[in-house]
N, C-alpha and C positions, 0 to 999 in steps of 0.2 A: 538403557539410559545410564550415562555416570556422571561426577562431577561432585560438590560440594556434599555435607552432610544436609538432608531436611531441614529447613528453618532457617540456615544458616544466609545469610545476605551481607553483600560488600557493597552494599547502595542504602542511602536512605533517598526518599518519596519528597522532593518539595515542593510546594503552591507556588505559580510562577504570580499571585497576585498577590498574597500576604506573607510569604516567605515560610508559613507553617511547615514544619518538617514532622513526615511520619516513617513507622516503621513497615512495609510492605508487606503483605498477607498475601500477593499474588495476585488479586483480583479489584485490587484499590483502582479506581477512576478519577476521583473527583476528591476536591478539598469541604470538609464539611462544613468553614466557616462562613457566612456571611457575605459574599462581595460580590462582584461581579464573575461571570462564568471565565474560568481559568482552567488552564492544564495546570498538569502534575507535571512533574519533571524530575530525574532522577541526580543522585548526586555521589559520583562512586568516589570508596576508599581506594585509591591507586596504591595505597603501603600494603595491603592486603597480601593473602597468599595464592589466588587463583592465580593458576596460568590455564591457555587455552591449547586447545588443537594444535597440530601442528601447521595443518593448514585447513582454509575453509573456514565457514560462517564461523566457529567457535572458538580461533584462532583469538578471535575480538572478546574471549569470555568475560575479563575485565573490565569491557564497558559495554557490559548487557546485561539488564534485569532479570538475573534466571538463577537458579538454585540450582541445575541439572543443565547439563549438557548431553548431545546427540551425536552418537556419531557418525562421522563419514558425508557427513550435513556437508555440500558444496557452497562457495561464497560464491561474489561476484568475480569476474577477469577482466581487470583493466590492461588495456593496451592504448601504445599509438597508433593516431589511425589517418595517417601521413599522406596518401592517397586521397581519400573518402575528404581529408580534408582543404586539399587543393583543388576539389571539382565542388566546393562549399567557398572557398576565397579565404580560409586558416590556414596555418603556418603551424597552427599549436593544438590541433584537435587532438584529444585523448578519451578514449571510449571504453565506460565502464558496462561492461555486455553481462546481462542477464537470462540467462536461457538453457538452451541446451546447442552446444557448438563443439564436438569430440575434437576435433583440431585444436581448439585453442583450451583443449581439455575444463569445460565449460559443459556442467552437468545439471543443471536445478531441477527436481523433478519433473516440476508441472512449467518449467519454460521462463518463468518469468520471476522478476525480485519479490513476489506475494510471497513463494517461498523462503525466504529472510525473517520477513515477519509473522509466520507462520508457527516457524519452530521457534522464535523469542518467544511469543505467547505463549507456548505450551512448555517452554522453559524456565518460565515466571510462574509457572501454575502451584498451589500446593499439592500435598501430596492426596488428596482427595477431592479432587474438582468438582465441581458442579459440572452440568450441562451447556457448553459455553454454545450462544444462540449468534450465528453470524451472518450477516445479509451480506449479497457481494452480488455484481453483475457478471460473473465467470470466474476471475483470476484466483483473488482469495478462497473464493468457494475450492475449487481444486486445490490450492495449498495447504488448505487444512484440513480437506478430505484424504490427501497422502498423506501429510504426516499425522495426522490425528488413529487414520487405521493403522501408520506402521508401529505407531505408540499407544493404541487402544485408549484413546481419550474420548470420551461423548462430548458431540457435538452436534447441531440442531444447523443445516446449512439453509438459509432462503433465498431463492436467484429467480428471475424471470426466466419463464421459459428458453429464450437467445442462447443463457449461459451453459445447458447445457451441451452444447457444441465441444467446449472446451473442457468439458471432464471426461476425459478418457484417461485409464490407468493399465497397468501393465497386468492386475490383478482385483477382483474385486472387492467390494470395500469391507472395513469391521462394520457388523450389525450395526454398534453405537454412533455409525456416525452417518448421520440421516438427512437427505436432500429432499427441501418442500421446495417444489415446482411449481410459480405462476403461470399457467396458461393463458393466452388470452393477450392483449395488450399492456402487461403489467411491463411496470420501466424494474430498474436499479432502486430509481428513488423510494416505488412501491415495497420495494424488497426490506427496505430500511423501514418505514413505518410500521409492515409486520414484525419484523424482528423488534421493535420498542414493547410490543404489546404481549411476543412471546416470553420475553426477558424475562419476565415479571411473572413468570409459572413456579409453583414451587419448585425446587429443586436446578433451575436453569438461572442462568446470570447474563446479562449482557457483556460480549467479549469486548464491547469498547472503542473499536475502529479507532478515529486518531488521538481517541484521552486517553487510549492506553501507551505506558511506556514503552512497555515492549514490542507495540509492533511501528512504532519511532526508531528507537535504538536500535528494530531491527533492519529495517530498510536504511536507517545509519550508518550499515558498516557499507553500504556502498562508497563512500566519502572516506571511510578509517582504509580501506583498501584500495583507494584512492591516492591518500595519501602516504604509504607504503610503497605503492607504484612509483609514483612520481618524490620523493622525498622532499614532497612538502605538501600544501593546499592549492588547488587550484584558483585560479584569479575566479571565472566565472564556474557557475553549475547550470545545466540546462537539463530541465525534466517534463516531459505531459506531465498532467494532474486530473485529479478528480476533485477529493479532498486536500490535496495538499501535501496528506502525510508524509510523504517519503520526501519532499525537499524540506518540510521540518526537523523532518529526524535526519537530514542532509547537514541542514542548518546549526540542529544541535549539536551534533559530533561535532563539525567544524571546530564550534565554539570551544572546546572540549581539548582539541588539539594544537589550537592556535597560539603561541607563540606571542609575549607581549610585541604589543605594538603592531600584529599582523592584523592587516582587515580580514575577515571573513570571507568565504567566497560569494561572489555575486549572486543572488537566483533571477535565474531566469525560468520561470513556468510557463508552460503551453497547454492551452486549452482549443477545441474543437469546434470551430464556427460548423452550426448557428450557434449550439449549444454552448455556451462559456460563460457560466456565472461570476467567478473567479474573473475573469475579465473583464468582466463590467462592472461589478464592485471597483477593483481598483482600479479603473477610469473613473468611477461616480466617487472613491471617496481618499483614494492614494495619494502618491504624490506623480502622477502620472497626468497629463492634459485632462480635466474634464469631458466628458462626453455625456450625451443625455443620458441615464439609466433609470432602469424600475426602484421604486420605493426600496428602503432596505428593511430589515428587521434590524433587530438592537445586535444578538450574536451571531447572523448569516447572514449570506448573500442575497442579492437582490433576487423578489419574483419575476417571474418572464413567462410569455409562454412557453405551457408546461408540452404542449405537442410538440415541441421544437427537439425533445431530449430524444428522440427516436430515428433523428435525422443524423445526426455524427456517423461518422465512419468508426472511431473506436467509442463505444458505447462505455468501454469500462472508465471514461474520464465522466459520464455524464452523473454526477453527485448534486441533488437537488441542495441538499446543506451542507456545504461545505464549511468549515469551520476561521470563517475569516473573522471575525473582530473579536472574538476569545481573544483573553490574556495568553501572550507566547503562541499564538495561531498564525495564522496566512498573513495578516497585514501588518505584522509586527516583525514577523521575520525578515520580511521583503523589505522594509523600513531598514531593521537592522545593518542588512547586506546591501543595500542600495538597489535591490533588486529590480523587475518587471514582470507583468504577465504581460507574454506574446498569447495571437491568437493566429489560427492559419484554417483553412476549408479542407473537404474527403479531398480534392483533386491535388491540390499541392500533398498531400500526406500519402494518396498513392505513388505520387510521382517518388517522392522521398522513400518508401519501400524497396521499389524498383531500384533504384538508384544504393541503396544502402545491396539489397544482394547481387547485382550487377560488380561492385568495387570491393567488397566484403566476403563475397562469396555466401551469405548463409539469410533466410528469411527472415524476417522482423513484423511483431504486432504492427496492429496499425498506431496504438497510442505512442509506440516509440516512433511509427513515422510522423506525427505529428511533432515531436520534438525535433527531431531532422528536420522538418520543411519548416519550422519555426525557426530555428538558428540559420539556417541556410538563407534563409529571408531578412534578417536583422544583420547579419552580415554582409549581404547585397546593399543592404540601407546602411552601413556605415553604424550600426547599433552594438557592434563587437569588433573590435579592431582586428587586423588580421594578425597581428603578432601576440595578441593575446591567449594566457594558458587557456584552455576550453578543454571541460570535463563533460561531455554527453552521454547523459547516460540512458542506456537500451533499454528499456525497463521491460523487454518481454521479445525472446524470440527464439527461432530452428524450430518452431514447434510441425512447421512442413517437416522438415528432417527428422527429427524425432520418430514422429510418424510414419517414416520410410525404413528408418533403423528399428522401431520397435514394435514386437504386436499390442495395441493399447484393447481394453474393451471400452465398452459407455457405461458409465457409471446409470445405478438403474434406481431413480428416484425412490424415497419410502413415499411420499403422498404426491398427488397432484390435485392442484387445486386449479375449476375455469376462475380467470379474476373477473368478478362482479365491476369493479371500479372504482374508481379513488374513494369515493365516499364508501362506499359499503366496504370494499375488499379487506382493508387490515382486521376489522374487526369478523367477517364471516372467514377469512383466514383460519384467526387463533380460535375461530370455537371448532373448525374441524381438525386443528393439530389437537385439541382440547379431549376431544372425541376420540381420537386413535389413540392418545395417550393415555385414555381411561381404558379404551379397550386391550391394549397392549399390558396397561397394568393386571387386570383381571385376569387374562389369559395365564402371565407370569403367576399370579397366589393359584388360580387354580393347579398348574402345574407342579406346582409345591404339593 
């Protein structure tokens, strides 16, 4: 690791609701005062002395919450994609690709832009961390499973069973950094409620998901590299989503880089029928036609049924709370930008795969096919002009390739848990992480 001294920060932390500005500890979430639930948001000194990398994620060190930099850390690789975008009806597609693609010298460990946000978090850290506890349906989890071993950082991973699929590594992992396994029918969303309850163990911290800044600003520099590419902003942004976060911290950079008088780039988000919370929120409460939807809660998205989330093609969009009516979250941003949530089904989004490695040459997640089959389809509807700039970004792919080029192994879970069920699970969860960890502890003093 290198970069700044300890302590040292060229940001301060502000409340996107009361304007409170703090000084950042690495591990800040939330504003402590009174109001409605808001993000933090970060606020950099650009007179500062940090410069970054020469190339790659830490190129952007300057507008990212980290004390420490990494090296050899890859960013995203925007191109045009001039082809891919006359069999779509664009003129002006430009594709920010996240993966691993050696041709277009295009390396992210684990395949996808979770790696972005992976090392901001651990680059925001202090210099003695806690156990950061992070629930993910695949992607994340592997992101911070490699860099966390190649940085020896503890960390507590919780994924349903599915996500192991996607963690395989070139090597096996440091001890500290520990995969609990749902067996059983446990979703994404389950994953998230264990991790709430594991947080809160002595010694372990919640890493935060999208009220952290850093894994904002990190999946941010897709847009800062964006605009680099192209020397300027792009008119529209088109991304899947789960949460959101990555077209917030889209959104934010934006903001960030914009130029008086320049609009913001457009969001367009994509979400996975049946599955699409996010969708149906802002049909029930946007500025989008009304459609019927489920009741809402005061800071999330609408209830639905909940067996529906197992039906998506990409699972990793499928986020039971998404952070839509928070201050500075999903429905404020879209506001900001004039944006939209598109929604599209598996069949359009396999079709859209095909079709991306067919013109492209290289494989693609299914959640980036779902952003392909959603602009390709709002396009067809006259919802994006064909002369308009379009930034689509890949959010996850080569990972076929990869696989061909590399020997991976399977990452080899520390617990596995059968899931009991939504009622009982989160809590028979943390009594047997509760259980190893006591047993883990003793074995450790006896050793002594």
């Amino acid at each position: 690791m290198s970069g700044v001294r300890p302590g040292t920060r060229h940001y301060t932390v502000v409340c996107s609701s009361c304007g409170a500005r703090y000084e950042d500890d690495g591990l800040l979430l939330d504003c402590d005062r009174p109001h409605e639930p808001a993000f933090l948001r970060t606020d950099y000194n650009r007179t500062g002395t940090r410069t970054g990398e020469s190339a790659g994620l830490f190129r952007h060190a300057s507008l990212l919450p980290v004390t420490r930099t990494f090296p050899d850390v890859p960013g995203p690789v925007v191109h045009a994609a001039e082809r891919l975008g006359r069999r779509i009806g664009l003129d002006r597609l430009w594709i920010a690709f996240n993966g691993y693609w050696p041709e277009r010298e295009a390396y992210l460990p684990t395949c996808t832009f979770k790696d972005l946000e992976a090392y901001t978090v651990l680059g925001r850290l202090p210099a003695e961390p806690p156990v950061l506890v992070i629930p993910s349906a695949g992607n994340t989890a592997a992101a911070f499973a490699s860099a966390a071993t190649r940085h020896q950082v503890p960390c507590l991973l919780v994924v349903p069973a599915p996500a192991l699929e996607r963690m395989r590594f070139p090597a096996p992992l440091d001890p500290r950094v520990r995969i609990v396994v749902l067996d059983g029918t446990a979703t994404y969303s389950d994953a998230i409620a264990c991790a709430d309850l594991l947080s809160a163990f002595p010694g372990h911290h919640a890493e935060g998901g999208s009220r952290n800044v850093g894994r904002r600003d990190g999946l941010g520099t897709v847009m800062l590299a964006a605009a680099d590419a192209l020397g300027r902003l792009p008119e529209t942004y088109v991304q899947a989503v789960g949460s959101g976060t990555g077209a917030i911290g889209a959104h934010e950079a934006a903001r960030r880089l914009r130029t008086e008088g320049e609009a913001p780039p457009r969001l367009l988000m994509c979400q996975n029928a049946p599955f699409a919370p996010l969708y149906d929120a802002w049909r029930c409460t946007g500025a989008a036609p009304a459609d019927p939807a489920p009741r809402l809660d005061r800071d999330r998205a609408p209830h639905f049924d909940r067996d529906r989330e197992h039906e998506p093609l990409a699972r990793e969009l499928t986020n039971r709370r998404p952070p839509f009516t928070v201050r500075g979250g999903v429905r404020d941003v879209l506001s900001e930008s004039g944006g939209d949530v598109l929604c599209t089904d598996n069949v359009a989004a396999l079709d859209a795969m095909a079709l991306f490695e067919e013109v492209e040459g290289i494989d693609i997640e299914p959640g980036a096919g779902v952003a392909l089959a959603a602009l390709a389809e709002a396009a067809r509807a006259g919802r994006v002009r064909r002369d308009e700039l379009v930034l689509l970004n890949i959010t996850g792919g080569g990972r076929a390739r990869q696989a061909r080029d590399l020997p991976l192994i399977p990452a080899e879970p520390w617990l596995r848990v059968p899931w009991p069920g939504r009622d009982e699970g989160p809590r028979a969860v943390a009594e047997l992480v509760a259980r190893q960890l006591t047993g883990l502890a003793a074995v450790t003093e006896a050793a002594r």
